[in-house]
VEXLUMDO-459297 format. One record per residue (C-alpha): x, y, z; residue in three letters. Coordinates in steps of 0.2 Angstrom, whole numbers, plus 5000, padded with zeros to 4 digits. Layout:
! VEXLUMDO-459297
PT     c1     c2     c3   res
PT      X      Y      Z   ALA
...
END
This chain:
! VEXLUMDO-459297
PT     c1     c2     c3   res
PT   5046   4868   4924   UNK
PT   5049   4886   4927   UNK
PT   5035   4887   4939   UNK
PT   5044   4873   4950   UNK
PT   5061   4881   4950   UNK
PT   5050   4898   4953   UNK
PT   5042   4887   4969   UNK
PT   5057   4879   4974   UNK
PT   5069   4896   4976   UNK
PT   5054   4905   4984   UNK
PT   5054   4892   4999   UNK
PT   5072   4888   4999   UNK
PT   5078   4907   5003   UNK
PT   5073   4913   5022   UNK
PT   5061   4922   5026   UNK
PT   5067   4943   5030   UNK
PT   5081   4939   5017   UNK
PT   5082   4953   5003   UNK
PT   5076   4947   4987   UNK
PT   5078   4962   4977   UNK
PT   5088   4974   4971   UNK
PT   5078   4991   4979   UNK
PT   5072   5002   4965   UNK
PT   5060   5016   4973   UNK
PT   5072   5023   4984   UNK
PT   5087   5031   4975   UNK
PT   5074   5035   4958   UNK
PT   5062   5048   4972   UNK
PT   5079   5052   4980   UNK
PT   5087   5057   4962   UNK
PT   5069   5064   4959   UNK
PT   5071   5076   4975   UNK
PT   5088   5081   4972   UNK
PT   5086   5087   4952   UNK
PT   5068   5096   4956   UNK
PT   5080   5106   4969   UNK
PT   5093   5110   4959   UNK
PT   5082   5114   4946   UNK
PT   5070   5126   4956   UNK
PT   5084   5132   4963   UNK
PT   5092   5140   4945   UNK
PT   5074   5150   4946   UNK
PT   5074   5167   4950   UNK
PT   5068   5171   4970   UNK
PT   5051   5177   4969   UNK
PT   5046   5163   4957   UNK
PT   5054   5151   4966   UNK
PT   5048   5156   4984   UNK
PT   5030   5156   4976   UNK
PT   5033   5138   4970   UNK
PT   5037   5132   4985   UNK
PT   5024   5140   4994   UNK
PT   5010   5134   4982   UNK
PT   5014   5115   4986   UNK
PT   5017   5118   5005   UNK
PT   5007   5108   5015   UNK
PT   5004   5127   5029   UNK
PT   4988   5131   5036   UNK
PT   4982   5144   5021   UNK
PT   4984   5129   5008   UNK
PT   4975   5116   5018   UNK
PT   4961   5131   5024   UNK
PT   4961   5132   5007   UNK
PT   4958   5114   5003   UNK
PT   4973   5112   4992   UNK
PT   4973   5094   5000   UNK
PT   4983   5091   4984   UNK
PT   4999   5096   4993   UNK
PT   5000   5082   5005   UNK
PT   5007   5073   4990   UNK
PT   5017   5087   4980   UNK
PT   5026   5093   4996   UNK
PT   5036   5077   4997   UNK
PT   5041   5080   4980   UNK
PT   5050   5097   4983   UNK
PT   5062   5105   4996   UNK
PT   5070   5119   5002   UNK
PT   5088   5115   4994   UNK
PT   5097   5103   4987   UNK
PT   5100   5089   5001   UNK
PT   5115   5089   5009   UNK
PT   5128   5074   5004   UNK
PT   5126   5067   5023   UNK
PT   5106   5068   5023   UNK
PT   5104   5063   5007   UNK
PT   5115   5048   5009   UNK
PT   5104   5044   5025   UNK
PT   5088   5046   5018   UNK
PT   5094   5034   5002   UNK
PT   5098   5022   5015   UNK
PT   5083   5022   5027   UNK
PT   5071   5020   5013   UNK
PT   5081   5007   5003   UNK
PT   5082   4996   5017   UNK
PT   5063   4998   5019   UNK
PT   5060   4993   5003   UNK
PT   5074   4979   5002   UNK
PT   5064   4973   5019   UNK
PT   5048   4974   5017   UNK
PT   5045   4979   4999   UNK
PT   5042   4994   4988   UNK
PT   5023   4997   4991   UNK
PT   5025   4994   5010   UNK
PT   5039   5007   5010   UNK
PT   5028   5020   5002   UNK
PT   5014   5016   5012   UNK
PT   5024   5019   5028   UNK
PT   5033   5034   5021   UNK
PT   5017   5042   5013   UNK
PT   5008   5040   5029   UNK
PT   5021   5048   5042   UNK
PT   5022   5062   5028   UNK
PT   5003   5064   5026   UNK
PT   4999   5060   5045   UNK
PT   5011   5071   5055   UNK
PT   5009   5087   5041   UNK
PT   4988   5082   5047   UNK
PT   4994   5084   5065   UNK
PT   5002   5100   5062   UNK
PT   4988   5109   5052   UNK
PT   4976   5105   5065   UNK
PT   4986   5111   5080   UNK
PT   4990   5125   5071   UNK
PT   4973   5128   5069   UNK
PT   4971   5125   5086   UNK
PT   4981   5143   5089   UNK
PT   4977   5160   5086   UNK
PT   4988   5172   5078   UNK
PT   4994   5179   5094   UNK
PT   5001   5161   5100   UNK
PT   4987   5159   5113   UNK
PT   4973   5146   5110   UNK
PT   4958   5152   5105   UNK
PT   4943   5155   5118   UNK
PT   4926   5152   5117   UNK
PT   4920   5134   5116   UNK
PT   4937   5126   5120   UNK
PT   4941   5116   5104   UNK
PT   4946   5125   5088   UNK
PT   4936   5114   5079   UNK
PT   4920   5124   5079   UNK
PT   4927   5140   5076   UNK
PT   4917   5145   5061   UNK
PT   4926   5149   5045   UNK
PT   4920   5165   5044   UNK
PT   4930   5172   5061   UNK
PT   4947   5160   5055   UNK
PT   4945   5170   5037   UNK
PT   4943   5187   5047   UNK
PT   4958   5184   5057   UNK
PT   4972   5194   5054   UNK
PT   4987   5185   5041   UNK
PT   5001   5176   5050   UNK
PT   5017   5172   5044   UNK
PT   5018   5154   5050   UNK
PT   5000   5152   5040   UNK
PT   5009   5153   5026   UNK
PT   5027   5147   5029   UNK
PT   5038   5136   5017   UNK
PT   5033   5119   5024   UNK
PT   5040   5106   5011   UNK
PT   5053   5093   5011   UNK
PT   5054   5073   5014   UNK
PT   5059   5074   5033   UNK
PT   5042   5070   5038   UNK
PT   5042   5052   5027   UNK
PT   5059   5051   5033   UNK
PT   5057   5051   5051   UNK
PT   5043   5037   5049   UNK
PT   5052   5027   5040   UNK
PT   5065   5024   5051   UNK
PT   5055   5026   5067   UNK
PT   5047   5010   5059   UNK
PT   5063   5003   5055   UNK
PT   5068   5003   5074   UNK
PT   5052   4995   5079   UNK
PT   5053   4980   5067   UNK
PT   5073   4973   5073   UNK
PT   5073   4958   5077   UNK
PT   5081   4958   5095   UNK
PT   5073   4963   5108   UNK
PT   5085   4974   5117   UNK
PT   5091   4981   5101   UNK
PT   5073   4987   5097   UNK
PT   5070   4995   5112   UNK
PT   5085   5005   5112   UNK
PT   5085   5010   5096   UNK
PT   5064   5015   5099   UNK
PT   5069   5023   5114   UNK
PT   5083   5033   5107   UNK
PT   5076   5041   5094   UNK
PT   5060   5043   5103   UNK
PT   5072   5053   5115   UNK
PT   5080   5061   5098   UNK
PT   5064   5067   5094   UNK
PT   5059   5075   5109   UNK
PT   5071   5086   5115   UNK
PT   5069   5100   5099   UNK
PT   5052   5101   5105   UNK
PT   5055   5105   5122   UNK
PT   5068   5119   5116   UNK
PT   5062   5136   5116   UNK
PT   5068   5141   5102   UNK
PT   5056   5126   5093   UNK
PT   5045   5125   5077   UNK
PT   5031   5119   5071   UNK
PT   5041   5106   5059   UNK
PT   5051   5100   5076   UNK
PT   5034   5094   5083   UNK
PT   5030   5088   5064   UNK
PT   5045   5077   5067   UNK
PT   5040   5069   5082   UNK
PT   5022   5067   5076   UNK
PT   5030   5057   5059   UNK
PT   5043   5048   5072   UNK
PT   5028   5043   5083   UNK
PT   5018   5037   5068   UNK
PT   5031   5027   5062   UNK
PT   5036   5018   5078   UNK
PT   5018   5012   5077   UNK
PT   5017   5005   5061   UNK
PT   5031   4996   5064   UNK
PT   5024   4989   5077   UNK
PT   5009   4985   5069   UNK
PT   5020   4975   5056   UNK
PT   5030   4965   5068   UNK
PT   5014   4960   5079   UNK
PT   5006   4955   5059   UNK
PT   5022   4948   5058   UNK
PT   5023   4937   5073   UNK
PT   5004   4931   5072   UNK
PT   5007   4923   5054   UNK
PT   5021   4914   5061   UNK
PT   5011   4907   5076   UNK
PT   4997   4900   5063   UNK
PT   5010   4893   5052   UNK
END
């Protein structure tokens, strides 16, 4: 009997309807917010060294504390502003109210993991004076020897934690995966545009480009889902 009713409600409710109450979203958005408040009580060396040890910057990665692709989302600078946390709550609790919880963190974990991947090796890419390195003409056979002998730099080791990465993919996915037409490709374009112009500043970071990279990221998933999307609905 319950098994009919179960069947019965299941194709009786439209498909893209929410189903469920999101769940995910605020607990990691709670999650965030008490970790910063409570790091930031710490005194100011310890708390600059645990933010640094779960930073996903070049001298971790070099390092291979791959570990930090994960933990960084867990930490950041301070505690989230009203407006940002309210709009990160959002974009990932309609994720998850649209496509599901393991969806969401799929999307989000892999704009996250992806664009701080991006970063690192472009960073790489660069020596410490700014200038791409010579020789060969791709960083990636420098030997590790010559990166280990090269004198520190500061953005090696910078403070690079936070959930803007996840965040931006997120809702670059969201954009690509409206229903309208139009309305998808302004949004897409929009914050696309958005995206780009802190990159083209000259006063930009490595985290600007890390933004776009996550936006980018996300902008194909969702696309990817919608083209899944449509081809199930032409074989049913």
């Amino acid at each position: 009997m319950s098994r009919a009713v179960s069947r019965v409600l299941t194709t009786a409710l439209p498909r893209g309807l929410p189903t469920a109450v999101p769940w995910a979203a605020p607990l990691y958005v709670g999650a965030v917010q008490l970790a910063a408040y409570a790091t930031a009580r710490l005194p100011g060396h310890r708390r600059t060294e645990l933010l640094r040890a779960h930073s996903t910057n070049v001298a971790n990665l070099r390092a291979g504390k791959w570990q930090t692709l994960v933990t960084s989302a867990a930490f950041v600078e301070e505690p989230l502003p009203v407006a940002y946390g309210a709009a990160l709550l959002a974009a990932l609790g309609t994720a998850e109210t649209r496509w599901g919880t393991w969806r969401t963190a799929g999307v989000f974990a892999a704009g996250h993991v992806g664009a701080s991947l991006l970063v690192y090796a472009a960073l790489r890419c660069r020596s410490p004076g700014g200038t791409p390195p010579t020789g060969a003409g791709a960083c990636a056979v420098h030997a590790p020897e010559a990166a280990e002998e090269e004198p520190p730099d500061a953005t090696a080791r910078a403070i690079d934690v936070g959930a803007s990465y996840g965040f931006n993919a997120t809702v670059g996915a969201l954009a690509a995966t409206v229903p309208h037409r139009g309305a998808r490709a302004a949004a897409t374009a929009g914050l696309l545009a958005l995206g780009t112009w802190p990159v083209l500043r000259r006063r930009r970071t490595f985290t600007d480009a890390g933004h776009l990279a996550a936006l980018a990221l996300g902008v194909a998933m969702g696309t990817g889902m919608r083209a899944g999307q449509g081809s199930r609905a032409g074989r049913g």
